[in-house]
C-alpha distance (Angstrom), angle and dihedral (degrees) to the residues before:
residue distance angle dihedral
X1 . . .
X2 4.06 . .
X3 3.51 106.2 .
X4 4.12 110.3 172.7
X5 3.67 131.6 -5.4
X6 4.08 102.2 70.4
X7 4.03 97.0 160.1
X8 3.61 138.9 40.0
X9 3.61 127.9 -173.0
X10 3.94 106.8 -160.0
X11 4.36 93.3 159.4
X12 3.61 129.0 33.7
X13 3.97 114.7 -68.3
X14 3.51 118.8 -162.7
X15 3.68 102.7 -149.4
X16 4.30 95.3 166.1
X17 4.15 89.4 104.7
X18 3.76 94.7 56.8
X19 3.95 94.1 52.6
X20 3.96 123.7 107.1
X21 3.60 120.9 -78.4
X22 3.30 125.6 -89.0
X23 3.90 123.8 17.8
X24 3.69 129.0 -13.2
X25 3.81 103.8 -121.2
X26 4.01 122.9 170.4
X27 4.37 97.9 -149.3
X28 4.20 102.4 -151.8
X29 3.25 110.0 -102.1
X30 3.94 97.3 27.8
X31 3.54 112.6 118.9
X32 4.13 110.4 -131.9
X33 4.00 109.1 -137.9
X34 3.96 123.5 -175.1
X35 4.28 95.6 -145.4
X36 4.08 75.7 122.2
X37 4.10 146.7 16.4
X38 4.31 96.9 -91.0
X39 3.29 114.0 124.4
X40 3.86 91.8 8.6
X41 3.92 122.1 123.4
X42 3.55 103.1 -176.7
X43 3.98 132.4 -32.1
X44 3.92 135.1 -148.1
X45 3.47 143.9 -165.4
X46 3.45 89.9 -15.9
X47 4.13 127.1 121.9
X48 3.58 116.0 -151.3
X49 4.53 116.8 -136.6
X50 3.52 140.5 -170.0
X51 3.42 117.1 -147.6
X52 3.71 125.6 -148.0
X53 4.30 112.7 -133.6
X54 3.60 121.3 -108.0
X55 4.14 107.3 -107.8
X56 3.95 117.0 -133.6
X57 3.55 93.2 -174.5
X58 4.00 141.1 -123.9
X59 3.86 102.5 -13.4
X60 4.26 97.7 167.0
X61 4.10 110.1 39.5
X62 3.52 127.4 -166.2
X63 4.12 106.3 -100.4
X64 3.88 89.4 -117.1
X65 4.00 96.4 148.8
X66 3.94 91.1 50.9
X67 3.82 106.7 36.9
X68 4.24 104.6 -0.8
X69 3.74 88.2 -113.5
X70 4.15 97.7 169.0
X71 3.92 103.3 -160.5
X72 3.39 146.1 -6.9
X73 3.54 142.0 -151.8
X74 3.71 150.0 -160.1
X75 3.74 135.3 -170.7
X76 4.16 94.2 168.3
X77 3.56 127.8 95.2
X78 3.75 107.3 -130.2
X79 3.87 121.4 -99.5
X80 3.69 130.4 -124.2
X81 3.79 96.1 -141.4
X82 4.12 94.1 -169.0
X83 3.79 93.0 178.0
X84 4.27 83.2 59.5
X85 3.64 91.3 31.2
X86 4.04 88.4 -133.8
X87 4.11 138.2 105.0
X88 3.43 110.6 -112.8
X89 3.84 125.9 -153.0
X90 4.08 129.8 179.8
X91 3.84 120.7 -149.6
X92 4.12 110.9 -152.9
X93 3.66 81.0 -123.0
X94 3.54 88.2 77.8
X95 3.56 100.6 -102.8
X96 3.74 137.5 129.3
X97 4.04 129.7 -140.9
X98 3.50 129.4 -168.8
X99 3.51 142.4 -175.8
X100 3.78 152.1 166.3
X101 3.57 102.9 -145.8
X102 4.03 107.1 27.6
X103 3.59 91.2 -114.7
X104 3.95 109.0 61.8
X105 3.69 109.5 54.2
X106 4.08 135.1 -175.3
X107 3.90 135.1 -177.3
X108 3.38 121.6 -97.2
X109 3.74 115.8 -92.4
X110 3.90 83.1 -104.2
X111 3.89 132.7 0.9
X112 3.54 124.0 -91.9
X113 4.24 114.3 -104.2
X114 3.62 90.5 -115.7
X115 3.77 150.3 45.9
X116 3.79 101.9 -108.7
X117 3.77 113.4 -164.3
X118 4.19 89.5 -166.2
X119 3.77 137.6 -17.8
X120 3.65 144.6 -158.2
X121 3.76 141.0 -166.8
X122 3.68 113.7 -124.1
X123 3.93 106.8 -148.6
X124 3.65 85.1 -177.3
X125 3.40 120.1 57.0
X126 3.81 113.2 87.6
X127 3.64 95.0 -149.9
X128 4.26 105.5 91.0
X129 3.68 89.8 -152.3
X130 3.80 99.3 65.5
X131 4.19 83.4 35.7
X132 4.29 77.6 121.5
X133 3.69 124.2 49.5
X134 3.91 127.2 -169.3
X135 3.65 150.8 135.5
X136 3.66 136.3 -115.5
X137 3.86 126.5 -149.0
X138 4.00 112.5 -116.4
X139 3.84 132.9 163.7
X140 3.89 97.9 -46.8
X141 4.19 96.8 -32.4
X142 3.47 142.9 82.1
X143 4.23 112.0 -124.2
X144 3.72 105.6 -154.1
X145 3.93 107.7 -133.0
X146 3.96 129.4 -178.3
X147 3.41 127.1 -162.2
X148 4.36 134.6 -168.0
X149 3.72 90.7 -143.4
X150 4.41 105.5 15.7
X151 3.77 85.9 -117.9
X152 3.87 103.8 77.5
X153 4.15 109.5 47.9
X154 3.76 125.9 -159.9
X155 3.54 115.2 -164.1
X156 4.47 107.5 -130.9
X157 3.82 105.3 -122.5
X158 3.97 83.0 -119.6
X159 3.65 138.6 126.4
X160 4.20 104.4 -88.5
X161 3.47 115.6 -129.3
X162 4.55 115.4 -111.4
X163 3.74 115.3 -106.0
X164 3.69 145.7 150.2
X165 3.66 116.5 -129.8
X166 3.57 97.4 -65.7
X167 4.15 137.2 80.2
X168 3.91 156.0 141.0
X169 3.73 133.7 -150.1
X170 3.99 131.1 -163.8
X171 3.46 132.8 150.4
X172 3.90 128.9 -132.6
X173 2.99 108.7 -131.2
X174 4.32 95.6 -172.2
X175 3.70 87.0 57.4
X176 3.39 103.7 26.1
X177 3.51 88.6 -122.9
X178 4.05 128.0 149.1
X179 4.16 111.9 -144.3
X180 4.12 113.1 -149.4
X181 4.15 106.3 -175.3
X182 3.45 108.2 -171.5
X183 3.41 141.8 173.0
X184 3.59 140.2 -108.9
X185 3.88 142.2 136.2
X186 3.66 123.0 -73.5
X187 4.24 143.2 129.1
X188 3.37 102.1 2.0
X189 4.08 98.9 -3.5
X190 3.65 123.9 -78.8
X191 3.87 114.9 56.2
X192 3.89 152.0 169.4
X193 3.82 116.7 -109.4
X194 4.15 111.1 -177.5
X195 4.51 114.6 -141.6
X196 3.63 108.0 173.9
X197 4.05 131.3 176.7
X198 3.69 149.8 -176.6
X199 3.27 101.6 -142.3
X200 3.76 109.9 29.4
X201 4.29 86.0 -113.8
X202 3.58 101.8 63.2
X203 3.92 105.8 67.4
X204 4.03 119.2 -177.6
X205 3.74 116.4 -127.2
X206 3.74 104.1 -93.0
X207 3.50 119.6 -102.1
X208 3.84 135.3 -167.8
X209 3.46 118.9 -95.0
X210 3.35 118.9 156.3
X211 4.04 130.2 15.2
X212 3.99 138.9 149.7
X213 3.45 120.9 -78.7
X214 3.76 136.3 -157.8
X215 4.11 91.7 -91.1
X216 3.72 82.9 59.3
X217 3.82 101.9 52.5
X218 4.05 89.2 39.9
X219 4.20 80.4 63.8
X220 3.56 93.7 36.0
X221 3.96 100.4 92.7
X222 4.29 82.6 35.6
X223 3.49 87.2 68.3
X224 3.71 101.4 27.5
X225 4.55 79.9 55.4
X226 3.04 94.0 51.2
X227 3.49 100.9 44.2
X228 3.93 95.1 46.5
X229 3.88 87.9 47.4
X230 4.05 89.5 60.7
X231 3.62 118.1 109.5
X232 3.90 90.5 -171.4
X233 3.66 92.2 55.4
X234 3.85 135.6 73.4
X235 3.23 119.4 -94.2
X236 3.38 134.5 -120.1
X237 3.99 121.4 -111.9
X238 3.93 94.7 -147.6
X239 3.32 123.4 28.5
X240 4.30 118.5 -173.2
X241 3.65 120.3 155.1
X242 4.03 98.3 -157.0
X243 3.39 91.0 68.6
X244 3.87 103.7 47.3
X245 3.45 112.8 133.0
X246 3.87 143.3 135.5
X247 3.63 132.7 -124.3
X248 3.72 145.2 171.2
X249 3.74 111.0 -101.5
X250 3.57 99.0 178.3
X251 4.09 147.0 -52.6
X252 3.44 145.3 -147.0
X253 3.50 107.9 -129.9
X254 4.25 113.1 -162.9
X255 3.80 141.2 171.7
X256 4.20 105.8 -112.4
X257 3.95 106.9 -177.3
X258 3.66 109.3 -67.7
X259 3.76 99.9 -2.4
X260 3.64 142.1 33.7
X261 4.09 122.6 -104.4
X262 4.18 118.6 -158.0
X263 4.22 118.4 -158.0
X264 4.16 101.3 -155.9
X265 3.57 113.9 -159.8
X266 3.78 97.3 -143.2
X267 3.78 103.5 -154.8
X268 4.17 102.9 -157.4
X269 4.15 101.7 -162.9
X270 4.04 114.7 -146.3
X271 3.88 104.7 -179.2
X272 3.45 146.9 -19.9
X273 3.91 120.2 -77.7
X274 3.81 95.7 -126.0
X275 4.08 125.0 -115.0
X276 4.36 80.5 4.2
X277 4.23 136.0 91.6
X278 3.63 97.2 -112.0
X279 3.47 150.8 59.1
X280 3.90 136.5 -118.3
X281 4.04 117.5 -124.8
X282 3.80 143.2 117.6
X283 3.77 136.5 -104.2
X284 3.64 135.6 -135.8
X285 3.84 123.7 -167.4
X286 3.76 112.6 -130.6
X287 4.49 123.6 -176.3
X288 3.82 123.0 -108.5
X289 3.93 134.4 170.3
X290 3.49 151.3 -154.9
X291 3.37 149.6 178.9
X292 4.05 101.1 -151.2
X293 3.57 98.8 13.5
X294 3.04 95.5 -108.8
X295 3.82 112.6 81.0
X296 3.57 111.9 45.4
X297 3.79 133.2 -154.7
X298 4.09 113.7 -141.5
X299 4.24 100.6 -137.0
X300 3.91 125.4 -151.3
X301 3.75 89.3 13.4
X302 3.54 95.6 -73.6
X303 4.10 93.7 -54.8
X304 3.78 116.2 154.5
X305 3.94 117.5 -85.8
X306 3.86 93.3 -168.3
X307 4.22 115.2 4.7
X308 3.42 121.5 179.0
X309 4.10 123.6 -71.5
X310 3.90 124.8 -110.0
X311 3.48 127.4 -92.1
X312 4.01 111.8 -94.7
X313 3.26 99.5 30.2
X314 4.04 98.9 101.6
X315 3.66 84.9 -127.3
X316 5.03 112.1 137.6
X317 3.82 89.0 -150.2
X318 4.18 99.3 85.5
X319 3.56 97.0 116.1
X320 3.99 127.5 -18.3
X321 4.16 94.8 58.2
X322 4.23 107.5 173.2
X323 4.06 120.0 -168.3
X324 3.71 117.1 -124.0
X325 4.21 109.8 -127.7
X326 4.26 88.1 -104.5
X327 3.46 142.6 -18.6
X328 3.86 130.0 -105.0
X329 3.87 124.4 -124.8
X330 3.28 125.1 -124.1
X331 3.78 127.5 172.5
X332 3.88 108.2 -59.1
X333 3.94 92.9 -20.9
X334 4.13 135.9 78.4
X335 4.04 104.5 -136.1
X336 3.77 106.8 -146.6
X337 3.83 114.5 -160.3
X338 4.02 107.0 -166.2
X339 4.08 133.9 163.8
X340 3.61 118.6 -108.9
X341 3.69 128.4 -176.9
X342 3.69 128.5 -176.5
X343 3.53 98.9 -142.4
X344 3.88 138.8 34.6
X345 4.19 111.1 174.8
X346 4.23 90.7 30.9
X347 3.77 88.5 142.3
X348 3.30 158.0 39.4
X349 4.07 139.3 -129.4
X350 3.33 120.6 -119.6
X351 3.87 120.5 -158.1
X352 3.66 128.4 13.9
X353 3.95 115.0 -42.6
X354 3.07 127.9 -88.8
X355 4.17 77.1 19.8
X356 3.97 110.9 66.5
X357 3.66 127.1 42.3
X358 4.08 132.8 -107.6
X359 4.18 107.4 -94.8
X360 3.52 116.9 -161.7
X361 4.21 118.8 -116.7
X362 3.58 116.3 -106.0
X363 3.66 119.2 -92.1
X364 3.94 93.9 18.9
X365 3.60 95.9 93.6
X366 4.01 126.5 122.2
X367 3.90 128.4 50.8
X368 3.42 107.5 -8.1
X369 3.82 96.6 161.2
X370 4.17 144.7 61.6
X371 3.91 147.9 153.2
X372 3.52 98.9 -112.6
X373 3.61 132.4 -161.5
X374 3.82 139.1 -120.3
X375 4.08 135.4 163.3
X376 3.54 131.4 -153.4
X377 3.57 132.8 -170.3
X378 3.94 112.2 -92.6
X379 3.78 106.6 -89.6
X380 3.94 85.4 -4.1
X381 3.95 94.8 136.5
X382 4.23 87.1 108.1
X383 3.74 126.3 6.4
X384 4.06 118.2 -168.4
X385 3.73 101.3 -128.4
X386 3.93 132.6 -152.5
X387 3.75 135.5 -173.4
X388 3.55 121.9 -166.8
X389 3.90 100.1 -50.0
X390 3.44 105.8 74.9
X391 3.54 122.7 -106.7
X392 3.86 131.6 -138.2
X393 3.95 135.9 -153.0
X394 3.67 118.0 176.6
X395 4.01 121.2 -169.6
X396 3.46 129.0 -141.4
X397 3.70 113.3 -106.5
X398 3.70 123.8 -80.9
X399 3.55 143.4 163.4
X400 3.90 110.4 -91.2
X401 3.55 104.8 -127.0
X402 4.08 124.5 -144.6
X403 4.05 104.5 -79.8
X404 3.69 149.3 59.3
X405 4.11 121.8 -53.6
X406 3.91 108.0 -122.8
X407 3.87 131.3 -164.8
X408 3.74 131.1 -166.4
X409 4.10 94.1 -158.1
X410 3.74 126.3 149.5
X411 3.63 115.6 -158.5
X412 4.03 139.3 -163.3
X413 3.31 133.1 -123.7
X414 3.75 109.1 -76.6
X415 4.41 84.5 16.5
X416 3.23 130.2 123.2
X417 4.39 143.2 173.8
X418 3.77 120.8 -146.8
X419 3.34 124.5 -176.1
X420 3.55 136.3 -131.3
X421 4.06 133.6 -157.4
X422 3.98 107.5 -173.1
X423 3.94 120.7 179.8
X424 3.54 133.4 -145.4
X425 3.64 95.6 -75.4
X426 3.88 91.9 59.7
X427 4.02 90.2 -108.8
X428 3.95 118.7 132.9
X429 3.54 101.5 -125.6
X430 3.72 94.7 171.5
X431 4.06 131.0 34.8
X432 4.06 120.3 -179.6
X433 4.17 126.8 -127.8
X434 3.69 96.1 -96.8
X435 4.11 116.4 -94.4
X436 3.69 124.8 -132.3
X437 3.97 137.4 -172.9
X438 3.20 129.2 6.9
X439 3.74 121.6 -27.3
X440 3.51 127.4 168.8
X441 3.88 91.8 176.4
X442 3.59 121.3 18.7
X443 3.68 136.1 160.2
X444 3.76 115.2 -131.3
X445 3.62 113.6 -121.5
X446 3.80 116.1 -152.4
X447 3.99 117.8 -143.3
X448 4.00 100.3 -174.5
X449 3.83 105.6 111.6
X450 3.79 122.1 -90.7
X451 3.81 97.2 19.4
X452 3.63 102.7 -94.8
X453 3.84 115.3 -129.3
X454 3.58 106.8 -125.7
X455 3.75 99.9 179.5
X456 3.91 117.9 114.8
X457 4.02 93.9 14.2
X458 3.67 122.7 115.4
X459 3.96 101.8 -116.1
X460 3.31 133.0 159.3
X461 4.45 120.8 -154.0
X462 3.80 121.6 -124.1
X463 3.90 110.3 -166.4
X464 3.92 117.9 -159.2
X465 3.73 108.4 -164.4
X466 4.04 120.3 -177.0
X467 3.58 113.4 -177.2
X468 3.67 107.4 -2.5
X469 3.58 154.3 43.9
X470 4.25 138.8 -72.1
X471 3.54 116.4 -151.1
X472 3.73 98.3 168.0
X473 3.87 154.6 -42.6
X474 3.26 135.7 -145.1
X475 4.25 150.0 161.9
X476 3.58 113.3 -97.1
X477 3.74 118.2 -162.1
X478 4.14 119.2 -108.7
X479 3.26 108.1 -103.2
């Protein structure tokens, strides 16, 4: 299996015709990532990769010792609660976690009132009891709730928004914007419908975004093979190849800087669950993105992002793996808190369906579920990658804004990234000290004589990298 590198630029592309509409502008503060062509004049000798984050393991476990809770699970993001000085995360099982440092987590003092599928903190809304937004699952909706403290939930007297048993929440925070993906049936079953709102009470009608296609069901039994055919891996309890097939079973849908990045849960089904309505399988998260969240670009040719662990490793996440809504920063690194189960068709019904009940298979009892884990490099989605011919990337002009040019780079041994500033005529009228190892955020120095003030002029940025990879740049503001 292909896991990274999905395209290599060996010529000169011109990539200035795909960009956005209107005119290239670099906001300060707003990070400038390469998962697609905006911004981008033309590119060379460069590959672009996604890169897969590092996983830390299970940091919230089911309570299984105490009160034989089996799993858990988690579609929110967690919270930074400032006025608490804590991260807070809901479970769907209506739970609450909170911690201090991201990585040791209690319960809430008491549980919240309702099951909350996915919260946010609104830092905008001047009314304290709606400081918490979220929604709660209920006979094929989503009821929008709000809360003062995201313990005690009031349901808004407002229409709820339509969706099967699956959805994410996050709030953009640029637009002011609150993101519902939900689920409903579509091309090839399971889908993504966008609802989005102001206010948190007015809800679109849900739309489709995002669904399988035919590429995807051609590499369905590929990646269903392969992952039957692993030793290392769980298996599967059911195993039918007429009915292989891969779906969309949910995705966090968030605002990243200047564009918008999607985590699909593709859900590849291997046989039918017998004398039951569904089918056993595993998913995989894969890494899309948009600029209007409504078209999306597939990234790394539809590789995994975060796949399933190995088998003795002590690790939840070997076959059911859920995204969160977003990510949290922290530092240099994007914390990504996702579901993972260990188990998908671990039982069998008894009785006639929908008359009987689900019993568990012998010797799959205890924990089976946990909020797991994994970092990524800040911005690290894509890197622009060079060997030991030098690679270009040239931006479309833009007017410098006041502030300091920043790069996240990291460079080989023997690499190297200068940078460029070119002017309307073509001419370089600025070229950087060279940068060297790795640098996740690092202000550009400029060696031409006499400083030149960039700020105001029409510019656009060539990067040269040698021997290592460009994540992104962007214009800090003086301090």
């Amino acid at each position: 299996m292909r896991w990274m590198v999905w395209a290599i630029v060996c010529g000169t592309a011109w990539a200035g015709g795909q960009a956005q509409a209107g005119e290239f502008a670099v906001p300060t503060g707003q990070r400038q990532l390469f998962l697609d062509d905006h911004g981008i004049e033309k590119i060379k000798n460069l590959k672009r990769t996604m890169h897969r984050p590092r996983k830390l393991g299970a940091v919230i476990r089911s309570r299984y010792i105490a009160t034989k809770e089996q799993s858990i699970q988690t579609r929110s993001g967690p919270q930074w609660d400032a006025k608490r000085g804590v991260y807070r995360i809901w479970l769907i099982s209506a739970d609450c976690y909170e911690s201090r440092d991201g990585l040791h987590w209690v319960p809430t003092a008491r549980k919240p009132n309702q099951a909350v599928i996915s919260a946010v903190i609104d830092p905008d809304d001047p009314d304290p009891a709606r400081r918490y937004k979220g929604l709660v699952s209920g006979g094929g909706v989503r009821k929008p709730v709000v809360s003062s403290d995201g313990l005690d939930w009031k349901f808004l007297d407002v229409p709820p928004i339509p969706s099967q048993d699956e959805s994410n929440l996050s709030y953009d925070e640029i637009t002011r914007t609150f993101i519902a993906t939900v689920k409903h049936s579509g091309p090839f079953g399971r889908t993504v419908w966008l609802s989005t709102s102001k206010d948190f009470r007015a809800w679109t009608k849900p739309e489709l975004i995002f669904h399988p296609d035919d590429r995807d069901q051609e590499r369905a039994k590929e990646v269903i093979e392969w992952r039957l055919a692993n030793k290392s891996l769980q298996p599967m309890f059911q195993n039918h190849p007429e009915v292989y097939n891969v779906q969309v079973y949910n995705m966090g849908a968030f605002r990243y800087e200047g564009l918008y990045v999607g985590m699909p849960a593709m859900f590849h089904s291997t046989g039918r669950i017998p004398n039951y309505p569904n089918t056993d399988g595993f998913h995989v998260i894969q890494l899309v993105c948009s600029r209007d969240l409504k078209t999306w670009r597939r990234l790394g040719e539809r590789e995994i992002f975060i796949g399933p662990s190995p088998l003795g490793a002590g690790a939840f996440d070997l076959t059911q793996i859920l995204p969160p809504s977003r990510p949290i920063i922290r530092g240099n690194e994007l914390w990504f808190y996702y579901t993972g189960l260990k188990y998908r068709g671990n039982y069998r019904f008894e009785g006639k369906y929908p008359k009987g009940k689900l019993v568990r298979l012998p010797g799959f009892e205890g924990p089976t579920g946990a909020i797991c884990l994994a970092v990524l490099r800040r911005d690290g989605f894509v890197s622009l990658d060079s060997g030991p011919t030098t690679g270009h990337l040239q931006t479309q002009a833009f007017q410098m804004p006041t502030g300091r040019l920043h790069v996240n780079a990291s460079l080989k041994q023997k690499g190297q990234l200068v940078v460029e500033a070119i002017d309307a005529k073509g001419q370089v009228i600025a070229t950087s000290a060279a940068i060297t190892g790795d640098q996740p955020s690092v202000a550009v120095a400029w060696k031409t004589p006499g400083k030149p003030d960039l700020a105001g002029k029409r510019v656009a940025l060539r990067f040269r990298v040698n021997r290592g990879s460009l994540y992104s740049y962007w214009i800090a503001e003086k301090k």
